[in-house]
Every structure is written in structure tokens, then in C-alpha cells.
C-alpha positions as CSV (number, residue, x, y, z in Angstrom):
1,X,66.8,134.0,101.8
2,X,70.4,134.8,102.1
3,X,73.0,132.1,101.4
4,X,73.8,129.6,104.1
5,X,76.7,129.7,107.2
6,X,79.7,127.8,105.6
7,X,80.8,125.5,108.3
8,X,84.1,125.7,108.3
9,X,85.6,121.9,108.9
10,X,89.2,123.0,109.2
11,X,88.4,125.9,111.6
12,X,86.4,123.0,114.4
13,X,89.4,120.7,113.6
14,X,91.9,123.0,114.6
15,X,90.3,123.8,118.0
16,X,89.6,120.2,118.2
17,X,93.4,119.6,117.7
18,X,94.8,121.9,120.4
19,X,92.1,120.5,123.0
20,X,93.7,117.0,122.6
21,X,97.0,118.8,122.5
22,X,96.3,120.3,126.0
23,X,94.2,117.0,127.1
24,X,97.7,115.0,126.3
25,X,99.7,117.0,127.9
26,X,98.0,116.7,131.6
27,X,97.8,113.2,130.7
28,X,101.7,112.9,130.8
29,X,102.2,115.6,133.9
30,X,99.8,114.2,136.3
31,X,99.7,110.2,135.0
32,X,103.2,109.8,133.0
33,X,100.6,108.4,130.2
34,X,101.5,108.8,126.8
35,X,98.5,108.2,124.3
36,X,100.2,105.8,121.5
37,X,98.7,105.2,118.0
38,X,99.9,102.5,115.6
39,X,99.0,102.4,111.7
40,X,99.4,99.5,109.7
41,X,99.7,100.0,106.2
42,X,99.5,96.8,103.8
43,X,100.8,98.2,99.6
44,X,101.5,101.4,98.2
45,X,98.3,103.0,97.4
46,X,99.3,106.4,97.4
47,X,96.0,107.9,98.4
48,X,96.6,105.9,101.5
49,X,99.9,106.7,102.2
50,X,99.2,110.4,102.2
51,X,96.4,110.0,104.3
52,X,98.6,108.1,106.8
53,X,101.3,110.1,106.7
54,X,99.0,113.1,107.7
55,X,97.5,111.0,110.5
56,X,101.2,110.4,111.5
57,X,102.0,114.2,111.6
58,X,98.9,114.8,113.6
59,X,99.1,112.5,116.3
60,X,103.2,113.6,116.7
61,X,102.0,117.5,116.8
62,X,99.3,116.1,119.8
63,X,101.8,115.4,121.8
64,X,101.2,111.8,121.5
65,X,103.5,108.4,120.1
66,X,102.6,107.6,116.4
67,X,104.6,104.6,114.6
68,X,103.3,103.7,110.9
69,X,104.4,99.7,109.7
70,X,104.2,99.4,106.4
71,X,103.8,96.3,105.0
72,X,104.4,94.5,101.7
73,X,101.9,94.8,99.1
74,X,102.2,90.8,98.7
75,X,102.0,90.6,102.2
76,X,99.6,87.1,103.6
77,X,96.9,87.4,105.8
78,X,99.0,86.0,108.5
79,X,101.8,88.2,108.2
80,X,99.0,91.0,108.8
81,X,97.5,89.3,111.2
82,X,100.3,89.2,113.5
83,X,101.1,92.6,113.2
84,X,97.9,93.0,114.2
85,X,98.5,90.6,117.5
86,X,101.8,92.5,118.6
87,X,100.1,95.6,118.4
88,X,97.4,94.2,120.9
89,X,100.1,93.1,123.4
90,X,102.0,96.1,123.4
91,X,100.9,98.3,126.1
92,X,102.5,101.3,125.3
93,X,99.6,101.1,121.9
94,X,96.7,102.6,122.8
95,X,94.9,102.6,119.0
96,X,95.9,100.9,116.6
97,X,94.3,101.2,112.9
98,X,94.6,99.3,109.9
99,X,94.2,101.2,106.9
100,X,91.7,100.3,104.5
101,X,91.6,98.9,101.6
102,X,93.5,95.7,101.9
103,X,94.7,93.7,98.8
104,X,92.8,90.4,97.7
105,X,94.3,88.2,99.9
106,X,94.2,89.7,103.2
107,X,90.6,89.1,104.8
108,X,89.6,92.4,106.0
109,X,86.9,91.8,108.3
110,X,88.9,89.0,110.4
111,X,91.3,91.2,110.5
112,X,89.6,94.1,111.9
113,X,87.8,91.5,114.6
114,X,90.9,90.7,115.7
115,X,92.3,94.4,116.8
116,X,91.4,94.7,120.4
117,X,88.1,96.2,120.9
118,X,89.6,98.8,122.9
119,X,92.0,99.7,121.2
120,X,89.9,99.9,118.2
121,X,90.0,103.4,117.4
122,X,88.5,103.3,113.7
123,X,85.5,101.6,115.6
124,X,84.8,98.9,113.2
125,X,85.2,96.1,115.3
126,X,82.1,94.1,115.3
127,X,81.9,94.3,119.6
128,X,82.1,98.5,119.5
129,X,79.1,98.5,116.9
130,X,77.0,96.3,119.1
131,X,78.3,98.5,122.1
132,X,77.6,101.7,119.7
133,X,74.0,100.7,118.7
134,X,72.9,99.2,122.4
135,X,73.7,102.8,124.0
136,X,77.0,101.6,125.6
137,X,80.0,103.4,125.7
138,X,82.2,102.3,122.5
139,X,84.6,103.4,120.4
140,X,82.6,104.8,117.5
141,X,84.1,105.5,113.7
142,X,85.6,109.1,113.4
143,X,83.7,110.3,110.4
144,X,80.6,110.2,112.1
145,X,82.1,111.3,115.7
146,X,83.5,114.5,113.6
147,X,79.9,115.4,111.8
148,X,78.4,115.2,115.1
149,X,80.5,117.6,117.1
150,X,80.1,120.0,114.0
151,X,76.4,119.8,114.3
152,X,75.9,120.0,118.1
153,X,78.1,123.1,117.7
154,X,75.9,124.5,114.9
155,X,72.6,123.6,116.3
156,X,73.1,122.7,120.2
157,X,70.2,120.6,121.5
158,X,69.3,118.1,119.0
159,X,66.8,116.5,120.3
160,X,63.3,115.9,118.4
161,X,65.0,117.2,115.1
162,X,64.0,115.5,112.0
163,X,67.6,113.6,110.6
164,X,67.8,111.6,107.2
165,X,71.1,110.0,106.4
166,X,71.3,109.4,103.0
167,X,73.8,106.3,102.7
168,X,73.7,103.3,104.5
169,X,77.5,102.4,105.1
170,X,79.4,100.4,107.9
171,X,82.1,103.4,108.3
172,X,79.4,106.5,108.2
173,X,75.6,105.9,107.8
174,X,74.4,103.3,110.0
175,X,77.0,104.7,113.2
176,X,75.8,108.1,112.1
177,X,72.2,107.1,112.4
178,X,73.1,105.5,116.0
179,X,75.0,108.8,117.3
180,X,71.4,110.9,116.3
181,X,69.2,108.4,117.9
182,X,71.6,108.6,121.0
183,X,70.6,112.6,120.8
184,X,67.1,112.1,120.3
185,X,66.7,112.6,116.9
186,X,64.1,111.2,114.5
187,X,66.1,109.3,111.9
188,X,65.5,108.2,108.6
189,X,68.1,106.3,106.8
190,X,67.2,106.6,103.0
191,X,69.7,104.2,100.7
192,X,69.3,103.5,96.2
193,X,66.2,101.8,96.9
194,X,64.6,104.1,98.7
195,X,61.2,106.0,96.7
196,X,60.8,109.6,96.5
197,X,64.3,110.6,98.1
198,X,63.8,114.2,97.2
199,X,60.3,114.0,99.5
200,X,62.2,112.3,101.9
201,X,65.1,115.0,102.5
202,X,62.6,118.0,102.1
203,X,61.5,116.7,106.0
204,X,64.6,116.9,107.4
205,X,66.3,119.1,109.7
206,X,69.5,118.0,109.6
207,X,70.7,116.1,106.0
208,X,73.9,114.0,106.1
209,X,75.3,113.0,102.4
210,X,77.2,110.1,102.2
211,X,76.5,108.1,99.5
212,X,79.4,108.7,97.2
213,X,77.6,110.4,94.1
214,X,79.0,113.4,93.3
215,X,76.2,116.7,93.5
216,X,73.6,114.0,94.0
217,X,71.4,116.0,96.6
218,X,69.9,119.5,95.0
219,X,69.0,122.8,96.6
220,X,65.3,121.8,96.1
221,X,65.6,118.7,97.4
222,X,66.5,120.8,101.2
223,X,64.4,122.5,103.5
224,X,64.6,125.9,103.7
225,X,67.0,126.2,107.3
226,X,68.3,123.0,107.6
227,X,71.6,121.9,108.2
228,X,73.2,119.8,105.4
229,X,76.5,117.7,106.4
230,X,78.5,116.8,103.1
231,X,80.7,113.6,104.1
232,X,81.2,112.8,99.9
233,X,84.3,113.1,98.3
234,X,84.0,112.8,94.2
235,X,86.7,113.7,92.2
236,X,84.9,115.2,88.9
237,X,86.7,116.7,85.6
238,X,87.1,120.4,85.5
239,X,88.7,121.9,82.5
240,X,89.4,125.3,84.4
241,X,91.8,123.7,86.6
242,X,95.4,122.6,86.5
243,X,95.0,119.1,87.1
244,X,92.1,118.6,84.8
245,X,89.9,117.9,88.0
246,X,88.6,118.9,91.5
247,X,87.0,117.7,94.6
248,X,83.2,117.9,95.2
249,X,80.8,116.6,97.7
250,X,77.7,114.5,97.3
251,X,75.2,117.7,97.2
252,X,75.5,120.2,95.0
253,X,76.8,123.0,97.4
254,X,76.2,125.8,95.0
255,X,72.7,125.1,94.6
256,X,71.7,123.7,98.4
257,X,73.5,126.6,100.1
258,X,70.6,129.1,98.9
259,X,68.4,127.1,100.4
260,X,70.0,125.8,103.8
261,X,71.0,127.1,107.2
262,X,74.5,126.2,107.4
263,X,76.3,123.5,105.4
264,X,80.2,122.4,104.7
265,X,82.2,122.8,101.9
266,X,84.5,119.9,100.2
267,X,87.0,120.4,100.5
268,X,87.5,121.9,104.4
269,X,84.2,120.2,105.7
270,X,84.2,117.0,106.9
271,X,87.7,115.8,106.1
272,X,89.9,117.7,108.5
273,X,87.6,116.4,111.1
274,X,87.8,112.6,110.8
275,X,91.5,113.0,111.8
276,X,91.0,115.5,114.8
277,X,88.6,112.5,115.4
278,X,91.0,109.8,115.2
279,X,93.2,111.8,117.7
280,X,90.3,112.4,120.1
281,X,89.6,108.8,120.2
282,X,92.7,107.8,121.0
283,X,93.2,110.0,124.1
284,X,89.8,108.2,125.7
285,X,91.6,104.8,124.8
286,X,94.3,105.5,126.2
287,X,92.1,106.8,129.4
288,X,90.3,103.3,129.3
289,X,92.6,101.2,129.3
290,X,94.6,103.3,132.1
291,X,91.5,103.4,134.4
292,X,92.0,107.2,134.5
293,X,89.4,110.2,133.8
294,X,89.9,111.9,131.1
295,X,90.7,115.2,131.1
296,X,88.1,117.9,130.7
């Protein structure tokens, strides 16, 4: 069997990009709307402040308003939380996102149920996963939204294929699992207690890693065709680079791509999607809260 189509994350994320780009723009011609994202970032975690700042320069190059607060490391839960509450009254914020972690002291959860629901744009809010998992139209978390546009490209009708999600998390299995049953998939959400994984993801069609173990899934544990969606990010050691260390996904791409269809890389899978995603739902907040179509 010859080696499996890479799916190439930056490549959909790019095209993704200059459709929002082009979605925005008739958006300010023919409704003088301007999509608006706000980020609120609590400390200096410098993983987090890179990832902000490239959600920043994304949502600017869109077309659209982007303002980042950055807050105090020490920062209370009500000085958050009122951030939080502007944001919500300002109607020229469209999304506004809170980025995660959050020191000790700051109760994440209350303050994620306190961002409007519509403006929610992470989709954790306790009122879009109900929405998500009842079949209702919600604001669903971008990791997920971005694995799914990658597979309906890659595959087209989903419906009646066999799905396992390995990983059970707020922010990708569980809305993941949702998003397939909405296409008609059969889904099987396998977790650290589940028995015979291996068995388990040798049924599947589609396979979606995101569990957080680095080259966890194998090329035997695959079957032969199926699409494999790597959402892990593991830093491992790696004498042969500079830096001592490199980036890896939860299956072992080497081994799973003789086996599978198509899969994606990490880096350039996943990761340049969940922003595109980000941007994406943005513009349909923005639309919602307007009361106008969005565009096609």
C-alpha cells in the first residue's frame, strides 16, 4: 500500500483565511458591519502570549477589529470578571475569548459562564454545549470545527462512517463526537479506561487523536484507508535538533501513514486550523447578533 495523502493543515487554513477575508469585506460594503474580536489575557505565559499575538495578527489581516487586554498575572477574579462584563456590553465585540489557563485565583469556569453565549466564540460556555449537543445552532470550539472541515473535504459525505475519538476532553473530544453524530456518523469515544483500544481503533473509519500522549496510536492499531486526524501536540527530546526538542502528534505518523488513507502532520495539521476557526466563528457572531445572513 502506498503511503497515505498528507493533509496539509496550513494549505485548508489559508483558503479558509481569504474566505473570511472576502466574507468580511461584504460584510462592511453592504452592512457597515465590522466583525470585532476581543482577547483577554490574565499573566505572562509565553506560550500564551504567542498564541495570542498570532490570533491578533490573523483577525487584523481578516479584515476584521482585534484588541488583546492583558492583565496582571496577580490579577482577582473580579478584576477579570469585569473585563469580562465590558466586553459583553460593548457592541462593537462580536467574540470575545479568554485565554486559558488562568492562575489559581481566577475561577475559570465562572468566568467562562459569564461571556455572553453569543459572543462566545471559544464555545465553552455551558449554554453553546447544550445548544451543541441538542442539534441547535451554537457556537461550537474551533479545534473540533477545524478537524471537521478538513475531513468533509477529504472524505465528503460522512454519513454511516465508523468514528472513534480517542480523548474525552471539554475543548476537543466530547464537541468532536457531537459534530460527527450531527453528520451521521457512528461514534465511539474511547478514553484511559477504555479495554482493547488498539481493537477499538482497528474499526474505525475516521480516527481523531487527542489525548495528549505523544505517538500513542500505532500504524497497526489503523485500518488500512482510514483517515486519522492528529489534534496532539507533545513536545519530545530530539538530539538531532537545535533546540534539543521537536513537536509530535499523538500517533506515531511515521508508522500510521503506511497504513492510512490520508492523515495530518504536527506540525501544519490541526494547528493552523483552530485559528482560521476562531476567525470563522467570529464572522457568524457577528452575523447573529446583527440579524444579517452571512455571506456565502
Amino acid at each position: 500500500m502506498s503511503e497515505a495523502t498528507r493533509i496539509d493543515g496550513k494549505a485548508f487554513a489559508a483558503d479558509l483565511r481569504a474566505e473570511i477575508g472576502r466574507k468580511v469585506a461584504v460584510l462592511k460594503e453592504k452592512h457597515g458591519l465590522t466583525p470585532g474580536l476581543s482577547v483577554v489575557l490574565v499573566g505572562e505565559d509565553p506560550a500564551s502570549e504567542v498564541y495570542v499575538r498570532n490570533k491578533g495578527k490573523a483577525t487584523l489581516e481578516a479584515g476584521m477589529k482585534s484588541d488583546t487586554y492583558t492583565m496582571p498575572e496577580d490579577s482577582s477574579h473580579d478584576d477579570v470578571m469585569a473585563k469580562v462584563e465590558e466586553l459583553n456590553a460593548d457592541p462593537s465585540v462580536h467574540g470575545i475569548l479568554v485565554q486559558l489557563p488562568l492562575p489559581d485565583q481566577v475561577d475559570s469556569d465562572a468566568i467562562i459562564n459569564a461571556i455572553n453565549p453569543d459572543k462566545d466564540v471559544d464555545g465553552f460556555h455551558t449554554l453553546n454545549v447544550g445548544r451543541l449537543n441538542s442539534g441547535q445552532d451554537a457556537m461550537v470550539p474551533c479545534t473540533p470545527v477545524g478537524c471537521m472541515v478538513m475531513l468533509k473535504e477529504v472524505i465528503g459525505d460522512l454519513t454511516g462512517k465508523q468514528a472513534i475519538v480517542v480523548g474525552r476532553s471539554n475543548i476537543v473530544g466530547k464537541p468532536m463526537a457531537a459534530l460527527l453524530l450531527k453528520e451521521h456518523c457512528t461514534v465511539t469515544i474511547a478514553h484511559s479506561r477504555t479495554k482493547d483500544l488498539p481493537a477499538e481503533c482497528r474499526r474505525a473509519d475516521i480516527v481523531i487523536a487527542a489525548v495528549g500522549r505523544a505517538k500513542m496510536v500505532k500504524g497497526d492499531w489503523i485500518k488500512p484507508g482510514a483517515v486519522v486526524i492528529d489534534v496532539g501536540i507533545n513536545r519530545i527530546e530530539d538530539a538531532s535538533t537545535k533546540s534539543g526538542t521537536r513537536l509530535v502528534g499523538d500517533v506515531d505518523y511515521d508508522d500510521a501513514a503506511k497504513v492510512a488513507g490520508a492523515i495530518t502532520p504536527v506540525p501544519g495539521g490541526v494547528g493552523p486550523m483552530t485559528i482560521a476557526c476562531l476567525l470563522k466563528n467570529t464572522v457568524t457572531a457577528a452575523c447573529r447578533q446583527a440579524g444579517v445572513p452571512e455571506p456565502e
